[in-house]
N, C-alpha and C positions, 0 to 999 in steps of 0.2 A: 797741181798742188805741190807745192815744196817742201820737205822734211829739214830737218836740223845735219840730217846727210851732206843737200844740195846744195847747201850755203859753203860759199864760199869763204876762205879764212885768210887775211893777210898776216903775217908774222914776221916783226923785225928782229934780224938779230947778227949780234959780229962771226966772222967765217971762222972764229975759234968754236964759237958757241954752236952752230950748226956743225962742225967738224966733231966736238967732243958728242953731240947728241947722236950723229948719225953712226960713232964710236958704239956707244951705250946699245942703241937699239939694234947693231948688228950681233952684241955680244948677247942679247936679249932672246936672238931669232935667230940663231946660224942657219945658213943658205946652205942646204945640200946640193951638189951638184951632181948627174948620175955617175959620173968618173967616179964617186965615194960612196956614190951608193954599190956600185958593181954592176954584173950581170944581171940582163932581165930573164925571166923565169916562164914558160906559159904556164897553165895547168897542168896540161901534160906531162912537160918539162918535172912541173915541184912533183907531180903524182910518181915519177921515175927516182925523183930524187927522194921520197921518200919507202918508196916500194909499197902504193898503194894504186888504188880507180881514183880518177880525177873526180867523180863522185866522193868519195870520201875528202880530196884537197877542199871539195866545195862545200861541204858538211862541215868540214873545220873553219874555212873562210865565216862562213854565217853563223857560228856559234864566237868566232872570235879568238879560235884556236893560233891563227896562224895571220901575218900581217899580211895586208895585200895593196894595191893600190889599181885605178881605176881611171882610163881616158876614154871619155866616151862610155863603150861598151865594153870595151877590151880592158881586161881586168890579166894581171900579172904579178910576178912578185920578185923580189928581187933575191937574189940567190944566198947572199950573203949575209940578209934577216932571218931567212931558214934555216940557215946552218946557225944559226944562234939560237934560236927555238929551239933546233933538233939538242943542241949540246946541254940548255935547260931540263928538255925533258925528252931522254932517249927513245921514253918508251911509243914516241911518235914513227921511231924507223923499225921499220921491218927488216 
């Protein structure tokens, strides 16, 4: 069975008109690359960098406290979002 997904779409157009669109939609979406993102984090890691139990990094993780990201299973953070949190709101560091 085929969705309105699986269809396929031809589209003409001049390499101005494709160059200015695919201008628009990177300005739309900027590409972080991990070079800009920084340092990755473990739990461990942010639990030290905040001076708390990785229990507690994960209690904020799931309430939404703190950013995280997620490959697979392994779950990390980037070092450089925390220290932005942390500056937001101190009362995160002990």
């Amino acid at each position: 069975m085929k969705t309105d997904n699986d269809q396929i779409l031809v589209i003409s157009m001049t390499k101005r008109d494709l160059d200015d669109y695919i201008d628009k939609y990177l300005r739309a979406k900027p590409i972080h690359s991990k070079e800009e993102k920084g340092e990755k984090l473990t739990q461990k890691q942010a639990a030290a960098l905040f001076g708390v139990t990785t229990v507690t990094i994960i209690r904020w993780q799931k309430k939404g406290i703190i950013p995280f990201n997620k490959v697979g299973r392994t779950v990390f953070y980037y070092k450089s979002e925390l220290l932005k949190i942390a500056q937001v709101t101190p009362e995160l560091l002990k």
